[in-house]
C-alpha positions as CSV (number, residue, x, y, z in Angstrom):
1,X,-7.1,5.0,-14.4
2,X,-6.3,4.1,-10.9
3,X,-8.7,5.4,-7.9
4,X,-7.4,5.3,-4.6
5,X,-9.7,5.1,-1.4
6,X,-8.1,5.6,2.4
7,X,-9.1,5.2,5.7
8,X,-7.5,5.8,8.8
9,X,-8.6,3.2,11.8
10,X,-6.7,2.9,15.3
11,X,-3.4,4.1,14.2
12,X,-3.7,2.1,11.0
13,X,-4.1,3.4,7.1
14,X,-5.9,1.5,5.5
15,X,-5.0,2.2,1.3
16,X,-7.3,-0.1,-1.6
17,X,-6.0,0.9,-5.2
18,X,-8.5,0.2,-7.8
19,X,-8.1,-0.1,-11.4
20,X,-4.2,0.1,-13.2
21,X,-0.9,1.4,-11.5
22,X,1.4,2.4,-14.2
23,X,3.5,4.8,-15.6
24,X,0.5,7.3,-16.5
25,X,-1.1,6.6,-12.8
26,X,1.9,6.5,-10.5
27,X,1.9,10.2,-9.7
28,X,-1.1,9.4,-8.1
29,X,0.1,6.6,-5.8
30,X,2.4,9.0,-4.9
31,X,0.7,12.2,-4.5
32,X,-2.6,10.7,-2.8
33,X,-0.4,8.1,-0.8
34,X,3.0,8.2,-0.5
35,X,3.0,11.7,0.2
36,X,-0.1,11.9,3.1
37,X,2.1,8.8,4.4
38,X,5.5,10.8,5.0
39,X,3.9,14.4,5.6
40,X,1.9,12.7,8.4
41,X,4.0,10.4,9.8
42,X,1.6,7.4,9.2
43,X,3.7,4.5,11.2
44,X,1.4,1.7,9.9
45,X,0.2,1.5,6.2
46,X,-1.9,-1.7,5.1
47,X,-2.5,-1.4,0.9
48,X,-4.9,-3.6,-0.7
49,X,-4.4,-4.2,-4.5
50,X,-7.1,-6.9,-4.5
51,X,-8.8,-4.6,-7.2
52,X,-5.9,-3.8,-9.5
53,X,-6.7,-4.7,-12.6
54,X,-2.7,-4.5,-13.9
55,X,0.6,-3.2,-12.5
56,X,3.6,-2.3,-14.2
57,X,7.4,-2.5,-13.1
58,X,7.5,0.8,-12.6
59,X,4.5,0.3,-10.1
60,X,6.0,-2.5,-8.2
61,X,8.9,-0.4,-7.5
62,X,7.1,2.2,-6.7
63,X,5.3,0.0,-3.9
64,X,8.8,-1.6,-2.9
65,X,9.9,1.8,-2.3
66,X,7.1,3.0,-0.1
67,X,7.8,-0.4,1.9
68,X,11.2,1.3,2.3
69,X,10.1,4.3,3.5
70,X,8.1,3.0,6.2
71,X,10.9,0.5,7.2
72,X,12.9,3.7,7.7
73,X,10.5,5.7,9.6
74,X,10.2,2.0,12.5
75,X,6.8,1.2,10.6
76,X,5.5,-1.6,8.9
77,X,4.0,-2.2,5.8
78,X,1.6,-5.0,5.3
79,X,-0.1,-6.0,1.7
80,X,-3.2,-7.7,0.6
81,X,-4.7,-9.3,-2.2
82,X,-1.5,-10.3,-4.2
83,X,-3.1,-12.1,-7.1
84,X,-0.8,-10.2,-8.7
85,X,2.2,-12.2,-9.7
86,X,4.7,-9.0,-9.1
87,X,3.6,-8.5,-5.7
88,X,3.0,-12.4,-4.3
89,X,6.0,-11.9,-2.7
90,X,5.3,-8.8,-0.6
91,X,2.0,-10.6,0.2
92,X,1.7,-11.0,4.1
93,X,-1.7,-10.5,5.1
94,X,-4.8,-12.8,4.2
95,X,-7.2,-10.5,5.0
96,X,-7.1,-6.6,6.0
97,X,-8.3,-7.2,9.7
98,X,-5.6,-9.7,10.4
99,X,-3.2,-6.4,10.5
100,X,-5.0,-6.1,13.8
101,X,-3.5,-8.8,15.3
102,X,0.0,-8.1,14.5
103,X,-0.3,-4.2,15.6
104,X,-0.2,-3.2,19.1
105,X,-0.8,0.3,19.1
């Protein structure tokens, strides 16, 4: 199961996924994030995964893809908690608060 908790601070939305992103939880992802994110024009996303338990391919894509999007769109995407050996590489935040530093809003 994967629960997804959001919160919206100074121009910022802050996403923390808990539990597994996979094939059966992706529509998720995308219905509770990706889509707020592009109906809303959301400009800067920061997405903690500190608490996913396991994350498939499909679910690194999936992430990859949202990074993408917001790319597109002049935002930026910033990621947290990359104990996860799929996503070390999109890692570029040590902490969620640091995003306020590197925002100007």
């Amino acid at each position: 199961m994967l629960k997804v908790l959001m919160e919206f601070r100074k121009g910022i939305l802050f996403v923390r996924l808990y539990g597994i992103l996979d094939s059966s939880t992706i529509k998720i992802f995308d219905d509770e994030v990706k889509e707020v994110i592009i109906e809303s024009g959301i400009k800067y996303v920061v997405l903690n995964v500190e608490n996913l338990k396991k994350i498939s391919e499909e679910g690194v894509k999936d992430i990859r893809h949202l990074k993408k999007i917001l790319k597109k769109t002049k935002g930026e995407f910033f990621l947290f908690g990359g104990e996860i050996k799929e996503l070390k590489s999109l890692v570029n935040l040590e902490n969620e608060l640091k995003v306020f530093e590197r925002v100007v809003i």
